[in-house]
N, C-alpha and C positions, 0 to 999 in steps of 0.2 A: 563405647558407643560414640562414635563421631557424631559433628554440629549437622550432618547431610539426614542424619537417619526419620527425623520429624519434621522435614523439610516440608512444606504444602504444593498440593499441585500448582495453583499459579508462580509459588517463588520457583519451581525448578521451570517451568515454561519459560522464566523472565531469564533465568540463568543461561537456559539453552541457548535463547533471540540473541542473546546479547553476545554470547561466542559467538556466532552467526557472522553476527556486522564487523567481527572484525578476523577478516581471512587470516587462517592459519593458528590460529587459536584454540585450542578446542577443550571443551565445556570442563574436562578435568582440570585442565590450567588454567580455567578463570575458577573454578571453586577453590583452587589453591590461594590467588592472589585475596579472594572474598575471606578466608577464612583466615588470612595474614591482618586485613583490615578490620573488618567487623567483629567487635565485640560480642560473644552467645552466640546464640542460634542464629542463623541464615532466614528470613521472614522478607517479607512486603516492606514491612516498617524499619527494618535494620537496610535491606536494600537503600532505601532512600538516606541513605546516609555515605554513601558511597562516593566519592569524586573521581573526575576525569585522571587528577595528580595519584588518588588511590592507584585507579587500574595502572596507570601509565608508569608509575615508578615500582609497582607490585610488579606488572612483565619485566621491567629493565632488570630485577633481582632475579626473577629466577633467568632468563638470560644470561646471566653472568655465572650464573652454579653449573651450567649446565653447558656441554657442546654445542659448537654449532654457530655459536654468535649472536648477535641480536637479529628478530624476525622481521621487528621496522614497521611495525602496527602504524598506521597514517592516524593523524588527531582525530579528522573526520570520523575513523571506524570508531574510536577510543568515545567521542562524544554520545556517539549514537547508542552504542552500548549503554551508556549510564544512563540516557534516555532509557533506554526500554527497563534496565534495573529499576527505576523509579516508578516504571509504571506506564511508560509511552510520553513521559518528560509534562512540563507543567503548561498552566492553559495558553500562556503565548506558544507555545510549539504547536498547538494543534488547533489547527480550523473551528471556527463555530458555524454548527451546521442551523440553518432555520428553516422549518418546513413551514410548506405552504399549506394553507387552508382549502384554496382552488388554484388548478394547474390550469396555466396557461394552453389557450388551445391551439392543435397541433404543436405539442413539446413532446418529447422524449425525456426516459430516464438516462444517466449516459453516467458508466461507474469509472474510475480513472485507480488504478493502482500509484498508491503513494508509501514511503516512508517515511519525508520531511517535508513539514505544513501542508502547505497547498499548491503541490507540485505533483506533476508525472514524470515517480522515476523510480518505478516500483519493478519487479518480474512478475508474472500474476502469480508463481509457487512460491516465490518468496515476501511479497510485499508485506507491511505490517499491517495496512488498511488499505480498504476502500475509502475514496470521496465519491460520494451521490450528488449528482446534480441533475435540477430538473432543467433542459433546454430548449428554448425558441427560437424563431429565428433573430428576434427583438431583445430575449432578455434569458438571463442561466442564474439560477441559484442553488447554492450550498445547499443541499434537505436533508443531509444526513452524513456523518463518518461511523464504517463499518469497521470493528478492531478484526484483523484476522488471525489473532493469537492462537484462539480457541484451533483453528486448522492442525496444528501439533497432536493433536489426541485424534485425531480424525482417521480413521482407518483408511480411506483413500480420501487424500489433501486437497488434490483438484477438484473433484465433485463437492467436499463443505465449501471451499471457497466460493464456488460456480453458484450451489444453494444460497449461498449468501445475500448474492446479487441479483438474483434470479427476478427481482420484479423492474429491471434492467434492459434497456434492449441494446445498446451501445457500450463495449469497454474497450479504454485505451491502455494499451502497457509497455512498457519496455520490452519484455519478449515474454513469448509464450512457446511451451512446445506443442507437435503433433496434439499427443494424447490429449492434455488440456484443451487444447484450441477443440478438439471434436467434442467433449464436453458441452464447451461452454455454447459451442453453435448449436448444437440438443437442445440445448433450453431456449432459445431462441436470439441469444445474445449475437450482437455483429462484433468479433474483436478487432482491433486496428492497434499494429505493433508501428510508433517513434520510439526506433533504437536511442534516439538522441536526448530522449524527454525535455519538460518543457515545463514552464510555469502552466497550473491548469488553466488559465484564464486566457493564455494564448491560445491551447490548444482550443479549446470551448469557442473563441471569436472563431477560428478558421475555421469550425464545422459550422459555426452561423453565417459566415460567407456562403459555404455553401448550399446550406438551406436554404439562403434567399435567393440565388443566382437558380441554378438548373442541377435540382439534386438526382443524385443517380436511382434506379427504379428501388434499391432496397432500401434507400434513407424516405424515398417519397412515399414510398408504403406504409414506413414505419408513421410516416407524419400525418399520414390518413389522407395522403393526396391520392385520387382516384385515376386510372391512367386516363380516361374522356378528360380529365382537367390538364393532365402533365401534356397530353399532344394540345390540349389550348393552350398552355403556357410556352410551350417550344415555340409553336407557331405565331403567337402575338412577338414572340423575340425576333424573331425571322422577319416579320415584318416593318419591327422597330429597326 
């Protein structure tokens, strides 16, 4: 009986994520390097005992047994992995969310696909979380980080994800496909794909630019701007 056989669901979820982030990888070849490293069984609690030097010099070995050469895993992938081994990394990696008591009027919910801190640079099938934020045109706060781990057991991925956000009207992502993207417009969500992603808080200022400027009819809606008001505010501009 190998260390794999009384593995827990979340330690094989954390195992999968973590091949994942680093292309080319795959989930047999990192349980081989885990099981070179870790003493006993493979758990939550052994996970976190795992280093960046572990994976990094556990691939360099079986590389070397084996054809083909070295695969040339980037540090970036190598960090992020041992992030999610441990658990989605410790509390300076990840945002503190603060919800509000009362929501500012005329805001929106606006979800952002992330994998590091508090940034947009997630794909919405792959990211590891949602960040929540409530926005005005004045002022955006953190109220929530959604883990999207649990999406793995999910019979179709898109729709948990989609369910997830759902009290949402706004997500921003790196990219989304067809499928997904018709999802998530079903529930009412507006997606808006920056290939180039972005610190959240850049992105979140440029949508409050345009919240205060002349927002287009589906963000004015969302804001409970009535159209008798949006042709008075055209035309006070017109006139200014």
């Amino acid at each position: 009986m190998n260390a794999t056989t009384n593995m827990s669901r979340d330690t094989a979820l954390r195992i999968a994520l973590a091949a994942r982030a680093m292309p080319g990888i795959s989930v047999g070849r990192l349980l081989e390097v885990l099981h070179q490293k870790v003493n006993g069984e493979l758990s939550e609690i052994t996970l976190q005992t795992v280093t960046v030097t572990d994976i990094k010099t556990g691939l360099a070995d079986l590389d070397s047994e084996e054809e083909g050469g070295e695969i040339g895993i980037e540090l970036p992938g190598i960090k992020e992995a041992v992030r999610i081994l441990w658990g989605e990394g410790d509390a300076e990696y990840l945002p503190v969310a603060v919800p509000l008591e009362v929501l500012p009027e005329h805001s929106i919910r606006v979800a952002i696909a992330s994998n590091n801190g508090e940034r947009l640079d997630g794909h919405f099938g792959s990211c590891l979380r949602f960040l929540v934020y409530q926005v005005s045109a004045d002022s955006f706060q953190l109220v929530d980080v959604r883990s999207a781990l649990d999406a793995e057991f999910a019979e179709d991925r898109n729709h948990w994800r989609t369910k997830l956000i759902k009290d949402c009207q706004v997500l921003y992502v790196v990219s989304i496909g067809g499928p997904a993207a018709a999802k998530v417009i079903k529930f009412g969500l507006y997606p808006i794909k920056k290939n180039e992603g972005a610190a959240a808080a850049d992105i979140l200022e440029q949508l409050q630019q345009v919240m205060r400027q002349s927002p287009p009819p589906w963000l004015a809606k969302l804001l409970g701007v009535s159209a008798e008001q949006r042709v008075r505010f055209e035309r006070s501009q017109e006139a200014g």
